[in-house]
FIMIBA-669548 format. One record per residue: residue number from 1; x, y, z of N, C-alpha, C, O, CB in turn. Coordinates in steps of 0.2 Angstrom, whole numbers. Glycine has a CB too. Layout:
pos;n_xx;n_yy;n_zz;ca_xx;ca_yy;ca_zz;c_xx;c_yy;c_zz;o_xx;o_yy;o_zz;cb_xx;cb_yy;cb_zz
NUM;X;Y;Z;X;Y;Z;X;Y;Z;X;Y;Z;X;Y;Z .
...
This chain:
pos;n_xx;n_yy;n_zz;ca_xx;ca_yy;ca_zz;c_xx;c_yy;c_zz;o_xx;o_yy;o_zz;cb_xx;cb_yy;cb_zz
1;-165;213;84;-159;211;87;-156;205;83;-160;200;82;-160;209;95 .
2;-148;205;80;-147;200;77;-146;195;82;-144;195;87;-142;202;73 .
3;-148;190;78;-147;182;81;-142;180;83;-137;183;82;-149;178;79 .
4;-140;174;86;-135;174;89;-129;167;85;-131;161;85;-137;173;96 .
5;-126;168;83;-122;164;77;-124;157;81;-127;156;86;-112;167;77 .
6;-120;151;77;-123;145;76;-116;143;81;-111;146;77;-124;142;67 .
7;-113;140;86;-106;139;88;-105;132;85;-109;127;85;-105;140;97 .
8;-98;132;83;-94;127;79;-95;122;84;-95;123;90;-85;130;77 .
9;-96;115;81;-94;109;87;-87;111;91;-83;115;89;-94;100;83 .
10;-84;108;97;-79;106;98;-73;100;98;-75;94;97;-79;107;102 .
11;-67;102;99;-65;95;95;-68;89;99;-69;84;95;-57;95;94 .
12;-69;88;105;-73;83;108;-79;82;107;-81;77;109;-74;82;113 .
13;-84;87;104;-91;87;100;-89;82;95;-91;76;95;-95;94;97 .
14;-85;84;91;-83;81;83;-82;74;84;-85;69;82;-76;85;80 .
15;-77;73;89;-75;66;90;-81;62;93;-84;58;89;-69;67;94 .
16;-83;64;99;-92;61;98;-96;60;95;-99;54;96;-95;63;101 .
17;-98;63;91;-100;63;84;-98;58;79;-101;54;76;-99;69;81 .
18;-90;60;78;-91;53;73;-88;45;75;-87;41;71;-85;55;67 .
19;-89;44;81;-89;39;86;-95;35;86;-95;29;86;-88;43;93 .
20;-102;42;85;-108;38;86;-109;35;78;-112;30;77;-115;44;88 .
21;-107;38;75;-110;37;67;-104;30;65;-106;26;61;-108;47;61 .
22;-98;30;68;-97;22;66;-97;18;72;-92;14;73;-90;21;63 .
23;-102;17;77;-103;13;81;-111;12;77;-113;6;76;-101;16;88 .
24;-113;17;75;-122;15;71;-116;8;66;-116;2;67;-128;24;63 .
25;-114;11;61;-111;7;55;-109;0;57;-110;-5;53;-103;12;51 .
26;-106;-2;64;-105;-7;64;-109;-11;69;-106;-16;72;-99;-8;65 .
27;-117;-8;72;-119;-13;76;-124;-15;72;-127;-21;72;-122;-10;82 .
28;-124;-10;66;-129;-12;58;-128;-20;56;-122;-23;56;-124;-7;49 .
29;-131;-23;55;-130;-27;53;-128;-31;45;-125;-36;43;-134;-28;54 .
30;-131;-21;42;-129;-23;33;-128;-15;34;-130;-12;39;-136;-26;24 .
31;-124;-13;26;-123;-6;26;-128;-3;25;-133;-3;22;-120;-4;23 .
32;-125;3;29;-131;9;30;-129;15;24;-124;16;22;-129;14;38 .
33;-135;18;21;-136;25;17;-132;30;20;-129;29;25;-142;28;18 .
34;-131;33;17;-130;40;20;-137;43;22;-136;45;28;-128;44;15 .
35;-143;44;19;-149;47;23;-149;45;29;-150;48;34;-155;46;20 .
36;-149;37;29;-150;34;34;-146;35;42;-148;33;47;-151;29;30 .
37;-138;39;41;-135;37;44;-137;45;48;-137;46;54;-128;35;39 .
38;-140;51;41;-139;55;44;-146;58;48;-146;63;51;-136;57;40 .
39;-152;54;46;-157;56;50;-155;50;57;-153;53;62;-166;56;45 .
40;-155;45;57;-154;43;65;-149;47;69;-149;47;76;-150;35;64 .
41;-144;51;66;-141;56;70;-145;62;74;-147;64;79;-135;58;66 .
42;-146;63;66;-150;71;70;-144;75;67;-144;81;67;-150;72;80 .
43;-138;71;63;-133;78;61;-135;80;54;-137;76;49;-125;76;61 .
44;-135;87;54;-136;88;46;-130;88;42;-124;89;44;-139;95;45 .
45;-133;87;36;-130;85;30;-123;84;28;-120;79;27;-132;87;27 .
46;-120;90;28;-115;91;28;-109;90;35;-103;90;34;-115;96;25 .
47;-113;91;40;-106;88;45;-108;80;46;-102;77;46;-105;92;54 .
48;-113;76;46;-112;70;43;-107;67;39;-102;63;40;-116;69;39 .
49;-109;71;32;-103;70;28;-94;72;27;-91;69;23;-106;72;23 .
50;-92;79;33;-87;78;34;-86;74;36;-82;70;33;-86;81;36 .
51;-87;73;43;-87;68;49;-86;58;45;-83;54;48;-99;69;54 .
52;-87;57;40;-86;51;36;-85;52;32;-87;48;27;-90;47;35 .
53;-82;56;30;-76;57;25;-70;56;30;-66;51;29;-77;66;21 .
54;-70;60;35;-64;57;41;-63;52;43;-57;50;44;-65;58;46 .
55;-69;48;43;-69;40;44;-65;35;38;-61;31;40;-77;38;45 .
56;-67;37;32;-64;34;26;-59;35;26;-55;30;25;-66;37;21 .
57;-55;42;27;-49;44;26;-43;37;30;-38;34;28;-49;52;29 .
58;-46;37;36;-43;33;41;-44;25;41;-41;22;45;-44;35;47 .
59;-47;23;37;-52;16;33;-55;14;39;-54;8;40;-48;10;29 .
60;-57;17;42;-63;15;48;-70;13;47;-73;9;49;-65;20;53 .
61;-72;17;40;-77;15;36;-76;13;28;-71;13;25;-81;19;38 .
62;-82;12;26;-78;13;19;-84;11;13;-87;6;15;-71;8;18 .
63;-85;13;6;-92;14;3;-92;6;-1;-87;3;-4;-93;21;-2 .
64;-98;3;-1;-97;0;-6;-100;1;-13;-101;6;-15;-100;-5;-4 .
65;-99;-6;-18;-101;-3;-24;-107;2;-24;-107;6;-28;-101;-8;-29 .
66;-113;1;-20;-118;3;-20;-119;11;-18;-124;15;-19;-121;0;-17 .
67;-113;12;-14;-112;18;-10;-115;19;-4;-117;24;-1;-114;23;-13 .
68;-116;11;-1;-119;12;6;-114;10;11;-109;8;8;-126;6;8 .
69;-112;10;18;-108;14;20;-108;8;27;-113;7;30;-110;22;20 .
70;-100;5;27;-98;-1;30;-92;0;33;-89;5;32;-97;-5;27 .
71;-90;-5;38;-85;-4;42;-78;-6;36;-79;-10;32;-85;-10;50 .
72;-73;-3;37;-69;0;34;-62;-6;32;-63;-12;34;-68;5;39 .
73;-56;-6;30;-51;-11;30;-48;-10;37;-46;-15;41;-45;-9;23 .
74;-47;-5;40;-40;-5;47;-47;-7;52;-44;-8;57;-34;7;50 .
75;-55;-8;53;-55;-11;56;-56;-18;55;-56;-22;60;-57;-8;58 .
76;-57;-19;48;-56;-27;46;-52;-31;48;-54;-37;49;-54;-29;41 .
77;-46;-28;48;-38;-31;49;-38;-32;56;-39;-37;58;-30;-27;47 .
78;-39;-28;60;-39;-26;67;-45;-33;69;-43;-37;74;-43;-17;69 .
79;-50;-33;67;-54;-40;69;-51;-46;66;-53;-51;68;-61;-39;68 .
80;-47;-46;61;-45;-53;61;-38;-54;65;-37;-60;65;-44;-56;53 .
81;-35;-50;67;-28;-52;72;-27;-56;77;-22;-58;78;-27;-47;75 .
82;-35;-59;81;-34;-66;85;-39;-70;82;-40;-75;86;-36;-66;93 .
83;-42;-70;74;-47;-73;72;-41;-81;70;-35;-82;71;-52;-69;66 .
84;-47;-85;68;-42;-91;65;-40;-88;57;-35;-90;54;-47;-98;65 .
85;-44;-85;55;-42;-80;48;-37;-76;49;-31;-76;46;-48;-74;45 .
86;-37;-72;55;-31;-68;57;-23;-73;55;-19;-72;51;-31;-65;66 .
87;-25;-77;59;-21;-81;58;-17;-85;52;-11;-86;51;-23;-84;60 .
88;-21;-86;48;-21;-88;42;-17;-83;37;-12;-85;33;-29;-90;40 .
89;-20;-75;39;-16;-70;37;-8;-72;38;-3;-73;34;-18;-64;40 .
90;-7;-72;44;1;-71;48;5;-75;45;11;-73;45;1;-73;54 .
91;1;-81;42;5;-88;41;6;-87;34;12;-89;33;1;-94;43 .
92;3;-86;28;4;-85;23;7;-77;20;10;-76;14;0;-88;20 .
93;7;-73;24;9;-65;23;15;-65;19;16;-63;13;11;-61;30 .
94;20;-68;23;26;-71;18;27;-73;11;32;-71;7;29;-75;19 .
95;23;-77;11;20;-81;2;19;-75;-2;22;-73;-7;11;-86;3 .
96;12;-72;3;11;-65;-4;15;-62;-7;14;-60;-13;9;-60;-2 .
97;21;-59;0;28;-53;0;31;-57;-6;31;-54;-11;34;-52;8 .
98;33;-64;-6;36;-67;-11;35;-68;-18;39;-67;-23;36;-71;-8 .
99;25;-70;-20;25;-70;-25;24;-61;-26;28;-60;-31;19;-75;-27 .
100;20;-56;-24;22;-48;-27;28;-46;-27;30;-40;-27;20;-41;-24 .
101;34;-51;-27;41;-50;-29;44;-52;-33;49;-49;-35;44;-51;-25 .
102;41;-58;-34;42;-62;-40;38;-60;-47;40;-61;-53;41;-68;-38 .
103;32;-57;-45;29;-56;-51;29;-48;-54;30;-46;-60;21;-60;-49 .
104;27;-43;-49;27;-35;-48;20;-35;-48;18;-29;-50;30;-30;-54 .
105;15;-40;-46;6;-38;-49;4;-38;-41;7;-36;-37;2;-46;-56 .
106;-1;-41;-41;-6;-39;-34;-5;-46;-32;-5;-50;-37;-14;-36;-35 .
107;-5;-49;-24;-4;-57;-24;-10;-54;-18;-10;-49;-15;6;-63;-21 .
108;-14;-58;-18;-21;-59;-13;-23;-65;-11;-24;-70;-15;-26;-56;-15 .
109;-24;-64;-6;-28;-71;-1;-37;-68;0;-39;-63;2;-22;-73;10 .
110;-41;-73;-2;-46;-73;-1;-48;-81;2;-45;-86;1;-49;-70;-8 .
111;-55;-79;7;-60;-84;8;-64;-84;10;-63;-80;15;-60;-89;9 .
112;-71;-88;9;-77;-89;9;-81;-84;13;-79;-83;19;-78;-96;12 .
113;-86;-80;11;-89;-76;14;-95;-80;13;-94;-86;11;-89;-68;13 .
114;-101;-75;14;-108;-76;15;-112;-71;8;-114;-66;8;-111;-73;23 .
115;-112;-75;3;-114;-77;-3;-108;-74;-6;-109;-75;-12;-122;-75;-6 .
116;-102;-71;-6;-96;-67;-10;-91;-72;-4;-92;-75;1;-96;-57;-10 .
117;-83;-69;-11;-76;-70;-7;-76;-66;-3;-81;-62;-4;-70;-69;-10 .
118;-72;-64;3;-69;-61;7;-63;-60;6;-59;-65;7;-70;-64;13 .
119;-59;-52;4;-51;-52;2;-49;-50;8;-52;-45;11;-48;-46;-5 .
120;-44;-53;12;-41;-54;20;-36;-51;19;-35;-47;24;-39;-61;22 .
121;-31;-52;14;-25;-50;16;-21;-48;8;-23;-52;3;-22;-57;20 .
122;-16;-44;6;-13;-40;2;-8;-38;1;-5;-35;5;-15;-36;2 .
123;-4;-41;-8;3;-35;-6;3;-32;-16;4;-35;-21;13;-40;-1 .
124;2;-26;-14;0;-24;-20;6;-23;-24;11;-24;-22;-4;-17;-19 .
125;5;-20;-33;9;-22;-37;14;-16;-36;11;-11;-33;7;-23;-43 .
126;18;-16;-37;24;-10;-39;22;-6;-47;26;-1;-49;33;-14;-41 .
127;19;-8;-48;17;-3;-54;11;1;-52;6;0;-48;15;-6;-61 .
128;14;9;-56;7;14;-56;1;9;-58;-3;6;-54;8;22;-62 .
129;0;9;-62;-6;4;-63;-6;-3;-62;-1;-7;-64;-10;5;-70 .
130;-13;-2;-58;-14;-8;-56;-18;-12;-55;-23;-12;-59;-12;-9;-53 .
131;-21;-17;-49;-29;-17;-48;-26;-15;-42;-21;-14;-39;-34;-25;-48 .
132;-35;-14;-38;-38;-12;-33;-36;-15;-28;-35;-21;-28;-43;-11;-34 .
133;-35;-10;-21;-35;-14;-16;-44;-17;-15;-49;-15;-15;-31;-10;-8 .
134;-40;-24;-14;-46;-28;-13;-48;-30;-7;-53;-33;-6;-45;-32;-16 .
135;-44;-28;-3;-45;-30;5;-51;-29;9;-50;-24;13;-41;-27;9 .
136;-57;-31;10;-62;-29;15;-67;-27;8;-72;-24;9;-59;-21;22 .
137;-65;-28;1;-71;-29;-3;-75;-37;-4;-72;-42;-3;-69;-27;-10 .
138;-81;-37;-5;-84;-43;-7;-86;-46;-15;-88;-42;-19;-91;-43;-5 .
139;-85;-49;-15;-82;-51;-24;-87;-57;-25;-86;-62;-23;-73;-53;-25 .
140;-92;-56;-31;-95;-64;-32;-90;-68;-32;-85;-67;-34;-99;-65;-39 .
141;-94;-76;-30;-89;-78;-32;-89;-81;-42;-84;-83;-44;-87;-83;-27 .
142;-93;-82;-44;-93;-82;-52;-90;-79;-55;-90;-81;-61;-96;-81;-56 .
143;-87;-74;-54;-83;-68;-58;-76;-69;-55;-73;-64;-55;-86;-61;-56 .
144;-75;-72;-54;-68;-69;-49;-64;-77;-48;-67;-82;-46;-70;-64;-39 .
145;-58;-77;-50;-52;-84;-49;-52;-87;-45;-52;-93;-44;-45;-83;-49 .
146;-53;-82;-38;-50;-83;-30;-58;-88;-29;-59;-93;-25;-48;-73;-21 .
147;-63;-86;-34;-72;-86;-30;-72;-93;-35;-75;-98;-32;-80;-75;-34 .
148;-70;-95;-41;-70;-100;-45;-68;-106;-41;-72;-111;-39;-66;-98;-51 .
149;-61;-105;-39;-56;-110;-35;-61;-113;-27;-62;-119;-25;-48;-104;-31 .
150;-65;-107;-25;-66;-110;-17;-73;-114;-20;-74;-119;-17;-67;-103;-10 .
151;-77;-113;-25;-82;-116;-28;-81;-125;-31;-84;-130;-31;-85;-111;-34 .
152;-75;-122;-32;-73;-130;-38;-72;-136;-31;-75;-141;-30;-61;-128;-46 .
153;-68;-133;-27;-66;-136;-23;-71;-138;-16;-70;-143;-13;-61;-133;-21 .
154;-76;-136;-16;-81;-136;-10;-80;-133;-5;-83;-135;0;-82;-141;-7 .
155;-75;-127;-6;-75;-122;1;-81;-119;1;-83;-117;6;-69;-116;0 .
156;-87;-117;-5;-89;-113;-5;-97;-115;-10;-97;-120;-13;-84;-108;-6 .
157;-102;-112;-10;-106;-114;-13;-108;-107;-16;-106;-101;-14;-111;-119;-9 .
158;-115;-109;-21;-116;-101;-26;-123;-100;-21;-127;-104;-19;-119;-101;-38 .
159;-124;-93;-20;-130;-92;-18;-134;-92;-22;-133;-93;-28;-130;-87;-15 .
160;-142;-92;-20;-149;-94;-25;-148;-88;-29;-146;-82;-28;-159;-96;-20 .
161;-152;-91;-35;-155;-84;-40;-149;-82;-44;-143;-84;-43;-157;-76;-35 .
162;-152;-77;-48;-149;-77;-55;-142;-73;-52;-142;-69;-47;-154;-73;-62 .
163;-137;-76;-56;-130;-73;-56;-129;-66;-60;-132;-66;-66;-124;-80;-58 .
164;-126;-61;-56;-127;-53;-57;-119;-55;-65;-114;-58;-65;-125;-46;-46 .
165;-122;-50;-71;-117;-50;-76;-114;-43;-76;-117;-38;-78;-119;-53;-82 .
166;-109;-45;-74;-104;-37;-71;-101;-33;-77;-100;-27;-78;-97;-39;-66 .
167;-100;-41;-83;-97;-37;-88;-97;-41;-95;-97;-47;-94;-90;-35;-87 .
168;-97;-40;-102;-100;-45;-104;-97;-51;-106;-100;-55;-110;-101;-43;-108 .
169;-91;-53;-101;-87;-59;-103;-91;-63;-96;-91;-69;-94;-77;-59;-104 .
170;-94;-59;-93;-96;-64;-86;-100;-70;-89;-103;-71;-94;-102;-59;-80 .
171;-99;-75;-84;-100;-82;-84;-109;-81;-80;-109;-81;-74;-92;-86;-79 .
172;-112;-82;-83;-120;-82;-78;-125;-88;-79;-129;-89;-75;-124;-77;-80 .
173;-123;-91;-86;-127;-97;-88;-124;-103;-81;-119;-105;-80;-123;-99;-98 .
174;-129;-106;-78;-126;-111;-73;-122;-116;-77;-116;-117;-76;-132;-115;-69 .
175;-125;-120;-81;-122;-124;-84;-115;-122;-87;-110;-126;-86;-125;-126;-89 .
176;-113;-117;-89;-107;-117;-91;-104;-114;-87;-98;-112;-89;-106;-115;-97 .
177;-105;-113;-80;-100;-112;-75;-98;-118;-71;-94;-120;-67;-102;-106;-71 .
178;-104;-122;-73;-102;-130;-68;-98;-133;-73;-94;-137;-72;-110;-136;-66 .
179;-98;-131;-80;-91;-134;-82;-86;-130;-80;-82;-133;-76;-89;-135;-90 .
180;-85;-125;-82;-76;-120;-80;-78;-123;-72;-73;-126;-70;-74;-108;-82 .
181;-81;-124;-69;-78;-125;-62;-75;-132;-61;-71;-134;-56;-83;-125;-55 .
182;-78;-138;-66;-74;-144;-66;-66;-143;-69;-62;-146;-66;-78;-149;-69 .
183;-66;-141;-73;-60;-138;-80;-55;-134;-72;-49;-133;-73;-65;-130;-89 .
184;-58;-131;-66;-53;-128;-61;-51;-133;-58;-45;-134;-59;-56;-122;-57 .
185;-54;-136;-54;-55;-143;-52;-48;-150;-55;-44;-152;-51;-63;-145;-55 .
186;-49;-152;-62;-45;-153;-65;-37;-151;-67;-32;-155;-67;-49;-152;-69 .
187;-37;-144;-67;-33;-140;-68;-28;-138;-61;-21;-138;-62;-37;-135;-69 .
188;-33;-137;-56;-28;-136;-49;-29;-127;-50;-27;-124;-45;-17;-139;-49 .
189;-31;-125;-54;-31;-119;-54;-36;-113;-58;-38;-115;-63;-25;-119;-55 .
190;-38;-109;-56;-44;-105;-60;-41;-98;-63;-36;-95;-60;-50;-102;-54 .
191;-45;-95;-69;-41;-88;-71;-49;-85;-73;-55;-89;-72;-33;-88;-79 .
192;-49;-79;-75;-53;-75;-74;-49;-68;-81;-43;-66;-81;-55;-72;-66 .
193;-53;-67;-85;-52;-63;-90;-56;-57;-91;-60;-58;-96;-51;-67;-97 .
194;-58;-51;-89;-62;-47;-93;-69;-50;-89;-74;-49;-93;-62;-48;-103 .
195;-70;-55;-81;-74;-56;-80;-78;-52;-76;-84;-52;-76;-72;-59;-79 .
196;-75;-49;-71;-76;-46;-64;-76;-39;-67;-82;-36;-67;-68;-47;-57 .
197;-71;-35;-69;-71;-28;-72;-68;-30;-79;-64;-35;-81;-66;-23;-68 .
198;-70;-25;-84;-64;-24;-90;-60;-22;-90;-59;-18;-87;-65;-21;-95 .
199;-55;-27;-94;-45;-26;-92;-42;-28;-85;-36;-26;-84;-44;-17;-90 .
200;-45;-33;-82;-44;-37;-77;-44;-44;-76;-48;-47;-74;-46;-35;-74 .
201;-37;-46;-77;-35;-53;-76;-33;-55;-70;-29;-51;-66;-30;-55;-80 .
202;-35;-62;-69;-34;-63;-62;-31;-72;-63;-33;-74;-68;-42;-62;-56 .
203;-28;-74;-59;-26;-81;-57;-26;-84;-50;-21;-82;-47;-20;-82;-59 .
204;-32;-90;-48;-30;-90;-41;-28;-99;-40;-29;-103;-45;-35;-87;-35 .
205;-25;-100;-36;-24;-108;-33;-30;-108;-27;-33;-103;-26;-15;-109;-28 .
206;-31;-115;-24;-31;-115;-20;-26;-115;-12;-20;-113;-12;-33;-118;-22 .
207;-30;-116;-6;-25;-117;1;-27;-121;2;-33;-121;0;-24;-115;7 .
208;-23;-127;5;-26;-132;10;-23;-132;16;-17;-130;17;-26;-140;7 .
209;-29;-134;21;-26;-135;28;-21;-141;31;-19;-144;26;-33;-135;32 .
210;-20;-143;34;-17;-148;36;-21;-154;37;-19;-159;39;-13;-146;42 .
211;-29;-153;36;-33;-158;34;-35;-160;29;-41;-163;28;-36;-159;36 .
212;-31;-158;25;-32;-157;15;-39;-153;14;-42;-153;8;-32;-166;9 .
213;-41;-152;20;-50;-144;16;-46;-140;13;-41;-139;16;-57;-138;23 .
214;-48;-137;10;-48;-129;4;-52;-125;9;-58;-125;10;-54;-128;-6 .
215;-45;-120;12;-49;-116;17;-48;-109;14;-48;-105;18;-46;-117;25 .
216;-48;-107;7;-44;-101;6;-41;-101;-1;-39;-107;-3;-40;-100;10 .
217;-40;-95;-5;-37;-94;-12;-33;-90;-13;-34;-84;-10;-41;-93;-18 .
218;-27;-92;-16;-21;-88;-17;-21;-84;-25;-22;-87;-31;-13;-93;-15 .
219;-20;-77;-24;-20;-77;-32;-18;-71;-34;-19;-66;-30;-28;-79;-36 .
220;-15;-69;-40;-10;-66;-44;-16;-62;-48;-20;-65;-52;-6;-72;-49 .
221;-17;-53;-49;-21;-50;-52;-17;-42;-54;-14;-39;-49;-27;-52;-49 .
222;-19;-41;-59;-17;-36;-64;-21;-36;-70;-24;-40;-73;-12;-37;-66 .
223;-19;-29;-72;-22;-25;-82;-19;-30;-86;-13;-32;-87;-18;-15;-85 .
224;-25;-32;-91;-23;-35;-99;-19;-31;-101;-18;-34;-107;-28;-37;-104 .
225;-15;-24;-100;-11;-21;-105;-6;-24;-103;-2;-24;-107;-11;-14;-105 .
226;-4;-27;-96;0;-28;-94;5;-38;-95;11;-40;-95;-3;-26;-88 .
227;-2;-41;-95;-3;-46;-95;-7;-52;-100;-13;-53;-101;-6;-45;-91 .
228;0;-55;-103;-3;-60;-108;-2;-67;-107;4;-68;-104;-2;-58;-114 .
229;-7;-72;-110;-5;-79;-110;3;-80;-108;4;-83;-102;-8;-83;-117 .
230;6;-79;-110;14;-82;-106;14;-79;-97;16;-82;-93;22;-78;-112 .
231;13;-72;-98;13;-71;-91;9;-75;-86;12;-76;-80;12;-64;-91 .
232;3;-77;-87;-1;-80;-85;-1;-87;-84;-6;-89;-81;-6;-79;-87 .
233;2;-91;-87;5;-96;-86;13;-95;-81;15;-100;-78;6;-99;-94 .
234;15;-91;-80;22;-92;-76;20;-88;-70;23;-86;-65;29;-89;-79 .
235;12;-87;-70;7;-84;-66;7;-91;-61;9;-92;-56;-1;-81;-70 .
236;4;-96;-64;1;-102;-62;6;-106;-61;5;-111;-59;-3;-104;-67 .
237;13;-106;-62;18;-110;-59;21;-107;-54;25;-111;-51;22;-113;-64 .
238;22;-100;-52;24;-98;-48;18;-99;-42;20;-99;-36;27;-91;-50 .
239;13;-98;-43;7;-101;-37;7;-107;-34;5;-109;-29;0;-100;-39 .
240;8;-110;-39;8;-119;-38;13;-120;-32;13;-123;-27;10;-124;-45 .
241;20;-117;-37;25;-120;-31;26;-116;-25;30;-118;-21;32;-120;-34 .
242;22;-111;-25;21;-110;-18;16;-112;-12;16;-111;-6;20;-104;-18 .
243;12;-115;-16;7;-119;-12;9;-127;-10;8;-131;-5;1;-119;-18 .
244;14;-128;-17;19;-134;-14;21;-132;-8;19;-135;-3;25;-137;-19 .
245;25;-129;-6;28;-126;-1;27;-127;5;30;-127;10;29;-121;-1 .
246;18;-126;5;13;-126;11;11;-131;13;9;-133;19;8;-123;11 .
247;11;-135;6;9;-142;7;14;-145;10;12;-151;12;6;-146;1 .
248;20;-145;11;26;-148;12;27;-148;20;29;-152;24;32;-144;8 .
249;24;-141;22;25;-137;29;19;-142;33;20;-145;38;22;-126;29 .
250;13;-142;29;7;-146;31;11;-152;34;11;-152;41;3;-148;24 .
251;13;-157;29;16;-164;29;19;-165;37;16;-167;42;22;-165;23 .
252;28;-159;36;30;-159;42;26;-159;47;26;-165;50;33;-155;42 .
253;22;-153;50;16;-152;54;13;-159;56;14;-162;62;11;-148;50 .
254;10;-162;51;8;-168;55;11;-172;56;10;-176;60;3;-172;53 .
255;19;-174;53;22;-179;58;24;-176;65;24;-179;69;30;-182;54 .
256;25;-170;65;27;-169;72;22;-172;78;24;-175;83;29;-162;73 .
257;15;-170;75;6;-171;77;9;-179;81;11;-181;87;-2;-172;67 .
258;9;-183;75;9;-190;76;15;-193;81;15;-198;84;9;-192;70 .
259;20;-188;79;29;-191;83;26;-189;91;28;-194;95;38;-185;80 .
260;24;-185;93;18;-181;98;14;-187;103;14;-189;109;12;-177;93 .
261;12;-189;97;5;-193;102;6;-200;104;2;-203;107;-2;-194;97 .
């Protein structure tokens, strides 16, 4: 007697299913495997792997460089919307729109995670090539402009142990990154050449809050095909005078604070 066929989930099986498998991903504390994702289920392999491929598609989840497997950008954004970061988004979103308008490259806001940057917020370039969305990735911070800026300034400190060398212009010697972070410091501002990836330049500023802390880095990134010392210099004065802008907004802000009290 032939056996009896295997029945297809339904579409509310499916949807249960991949419900469970990103409710595992975000009660996780770090990312999960894929083995791992898929023996805690009980699903085999391949509807696992449909099932988060779906999830990706919709950025509910999303892989890291390792290929272990994390909550996603649309639910990133979605949890910073009443955070004080959310906030922080809302407030400078305009700035961004303004410098990828002025410049055509990628304008991003990053800050301070737990031993990496945190990219919050995005407005990507108008050219086919470009960099990556960076939103909801973690990024050393030694390698990276936005990760230099929040270090120089004391938003942020290096975690213990030896600094990972991504490529060979990376910066890993401590000493000579405690100078380029004074020289950022000095500067008002940090750049990154062929650090992070090959062919990727980056420029960031700091933010300051209305209690002059460095809560955050504003910064300008694109391909060296694209991008040379003059552009990167009108990189760095178009960031500045937008940061003046905030500092200006800041100022106002507290006289009202004070006219107030």
């Amino acid at each position: 007697m032939a056996s009896t066929p295997t029945k297809r989930a339904t579409g509310t099986q499916a949807v249960d299913r991949a419900a469970d498998l990103l409710v595992q991903v975000l009660d996780a504390e770090n990312p999960l495997t894929f083995s791992y994702l898929t023996n805690k289920s009980g699903l085999a392999k391949g509807t696992a792997s449909r099932l988060i491929s779906a999830l990706e598609r919709k950025g509910l989840v999303q892989r890291n460089n390792n290929g272990e497997i994390e909550p996603g950008t649309t639910l990133n954004k979605f949890a910073l919307r009443s955070s004080t970061t959310g906030k922080l988004v809302e407030r400078l979103q305009p700035i961004l729109e303004s410098i990828g308008e002025a410049t055509g490259e990628t304008a991003s806001l990053a800050v301070p995670g737990v031993n990496v940057i945190e990219n919050i917020a995005q407005v990507d370039a108008k050219y086919l090539l470009s960099s990556t969305n960076w939103v909801g990735q973690k990024v050393p911070y030694h390698a990276s402009a936005a990760g230099k800026v929040l270090l120089a300034f004391g938003a942020a400190q290096l975690p213990e142990g030896k600094l990972e060398k991504l490529t060979k212009f990376t910066i890993t010697n401590i000493n000579d990154l405690n100078n380029e972070l004074q020289k950022v410091k000095r500067n008002g501002y940090a750049t990154i050449v062929d650090e992070l990836e090959t062919g990727l330049i980056a420029v960031a500023v700091p933010i300051v809050n209305e209690f002059g802390n460095v809560v955050a880095a504003l910064s300008i990134s694109g391909p060296s095909t694209r991008i040379n010392q003059n552009r990167i210099n009108e990189f760095i004065t178009i960031l500045k005078n937008e940061i003046n802008k905030i500092a200006v907004k800041n100022s106002r802000s507290n006289n009202r604070k004070k006219g107030a009290a």
